[in-house]
N, C-alpha and C positions, 0 to 999 in steps of 0.2 A: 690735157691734164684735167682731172674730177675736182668736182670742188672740195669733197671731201679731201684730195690733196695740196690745194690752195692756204687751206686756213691755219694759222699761227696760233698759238698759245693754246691756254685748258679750253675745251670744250664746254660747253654749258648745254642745258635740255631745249633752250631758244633753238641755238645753234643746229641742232640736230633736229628739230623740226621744222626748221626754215628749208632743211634741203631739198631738193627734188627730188618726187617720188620714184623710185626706182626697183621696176619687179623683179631685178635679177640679183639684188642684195637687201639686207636688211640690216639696218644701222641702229644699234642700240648705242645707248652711256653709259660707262662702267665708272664710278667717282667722277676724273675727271679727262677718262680715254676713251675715243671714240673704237666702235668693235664692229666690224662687216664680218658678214657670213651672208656666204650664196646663197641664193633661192633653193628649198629643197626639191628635192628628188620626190619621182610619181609613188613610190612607196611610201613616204611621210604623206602627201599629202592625200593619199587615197585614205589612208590611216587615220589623219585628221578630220577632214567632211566625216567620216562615218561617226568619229567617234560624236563628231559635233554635232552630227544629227541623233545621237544616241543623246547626250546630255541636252539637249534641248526638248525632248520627247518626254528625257526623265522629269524636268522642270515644269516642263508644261504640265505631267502629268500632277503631280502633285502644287502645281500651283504655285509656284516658287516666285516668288515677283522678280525674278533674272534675266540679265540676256546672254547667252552663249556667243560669243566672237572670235573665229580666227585671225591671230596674228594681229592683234592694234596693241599699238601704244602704249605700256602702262609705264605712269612718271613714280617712283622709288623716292625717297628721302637722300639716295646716293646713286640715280641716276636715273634710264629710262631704257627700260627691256621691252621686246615684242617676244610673251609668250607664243609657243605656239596654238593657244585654247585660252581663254577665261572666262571665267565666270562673274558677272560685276552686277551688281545691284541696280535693277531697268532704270529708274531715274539719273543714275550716273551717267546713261545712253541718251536720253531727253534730248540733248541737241547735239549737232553734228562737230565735234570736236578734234584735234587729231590726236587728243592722247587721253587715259584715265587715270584718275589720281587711283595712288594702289589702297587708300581706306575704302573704295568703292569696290574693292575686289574680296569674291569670296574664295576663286579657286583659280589659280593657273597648273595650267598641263604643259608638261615639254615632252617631245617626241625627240628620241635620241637618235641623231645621226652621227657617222662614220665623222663629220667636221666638226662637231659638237658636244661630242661626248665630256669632255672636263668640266663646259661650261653648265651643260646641262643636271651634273650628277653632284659636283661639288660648289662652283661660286652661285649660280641664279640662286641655288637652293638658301645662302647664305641672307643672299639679297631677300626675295620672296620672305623669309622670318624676320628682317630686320626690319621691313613695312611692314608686319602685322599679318599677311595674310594666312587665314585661318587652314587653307587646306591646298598641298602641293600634289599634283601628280605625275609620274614622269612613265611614261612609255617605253621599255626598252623592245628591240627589235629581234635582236640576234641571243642567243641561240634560235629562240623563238618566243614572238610577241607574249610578253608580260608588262602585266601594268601594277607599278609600287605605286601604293596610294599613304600617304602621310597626314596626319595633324599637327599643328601646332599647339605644343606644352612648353610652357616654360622657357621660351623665346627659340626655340628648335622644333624642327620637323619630327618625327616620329612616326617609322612607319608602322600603321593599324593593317594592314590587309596588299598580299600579293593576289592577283589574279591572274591565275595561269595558261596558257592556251590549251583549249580542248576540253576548259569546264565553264561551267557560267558560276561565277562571281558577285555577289549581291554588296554592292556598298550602301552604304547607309545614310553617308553627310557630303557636302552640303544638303542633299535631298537625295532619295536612292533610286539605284541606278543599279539592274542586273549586266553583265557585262562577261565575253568570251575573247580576250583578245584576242585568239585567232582568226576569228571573225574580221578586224580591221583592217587586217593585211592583203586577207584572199582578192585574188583576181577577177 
C-alpha cells in the first residue's frame, strides 16, 4: 500500500511535501484533495526542455532577474500545483527549498496532455488567477502544437496572443520571446 493511500483526513501542503519523492507521478493539492497524474510522456517532455531552454535564453537575454524551472512546487493560497514551466523571481530560488510561494511567480506554463486536459484548460487556470500570477501559458498539442498565452485583468486570464505552428510568434511579457511551436515537438 502507497502512503499516499495510508493517510486519513484533508490533506494539507506539510502533507504532500513530506512524501516521498516519486518520478513516476506527480502529487499536487487541490483545496483539501490530493491529485496524482503520471509522469509525462517523451512528447511533453521534449516540448518542455525546449521550451525551457527557449524562455530562459529569452530571460537571460534581456536580463530578466528570473529562473526558468520545470515541474517544482508552487504553494497556492488553496493548495500546491507542479506546473509544467515557471517563471519565478531568482531570489525566490536563493535556497534549496521544495516548493515556491506563487507571489514569487511570474509565469507558469502547462503542456496539455491526453490525462490532463480539464485540469490544465479550466481549474489550474482558475487557481494560477486566484494567486495572482500575472501571466499563464498553456501549450496544446493536438491538432497541432499551439501555444495560448494569457494575462491577468481583473482577476481572470485573458488571452493576448496564439502562436501557431509553422509561424514564429513574438510575445512580449513577462520579457520577449520569439517562438514556433512547431518547433517543440519535432523529432
Amino acid at each position: 500500500m502507497s502512503v499516499a493511500t495510508d493517510h486519513t483526513g484533508p490533506w494539507t501542503v506539510a502533507d504532500v511535501l513530506a512524501l516521498p519523492e516519486d518520478r513516476t507521478t506527480r502529487y499536487e493539492l487541490l483545496g483539501e484533495s490530493l491529485v496524482m497524474s503520471p509522469a509525462p510522456g517523451i512528447r511533453h517532455q521534449r516540448a518542455s526542455f525546449r521550451l525551457h531552454v527557449i524562455l530562459d535564453a529569452a530571460a537571460r537575454a534581456a536580463g530578466a532577474p528570473v529562473e526558468v524551472l520545470e515541474a517544482i512546487n508552487v504553494t497556492l493560497p488553496s493548495g500546491l500545483v507542479v506546473p509544467d514551466l515557471v517563471v519565478t523571481d531568482a531570489g525566490a530560488t536563493a535556497e534549496d527549498t521544495v516548493s515556491v510561494d506563487a507571489d514569487a511567480v511570474q509565469l507558469v506554463v502547462e503542456l496539455v496532455s491526453p490525462g490532463n486536459k480539464t485540469m490544465d484548460r479550466k481549474f489550474k487556470p482558475l487557481l494560477y488567477a486566484e494567486a495572482a500570477i500575472p501571466y499563464f501559458w498553456r501549450l496544446e498539442f493536438d491538432p497541432a502544437p499551439r501555444l495560448i498565452v494569457s494575462e491577468l485583468h481583473g482577476g481572470r486570464y485573458v488571452e493576448t496572443t496564439t502562436a501557431l505552428a509553422g509561424a514564429t510568434t513574438r510575445i512580449s511579457a513577462p520579457f520577449t520571446v520569439d517562438i514556433d511551436p512547431a518547433g517543440l515537438t519535432r523529432q
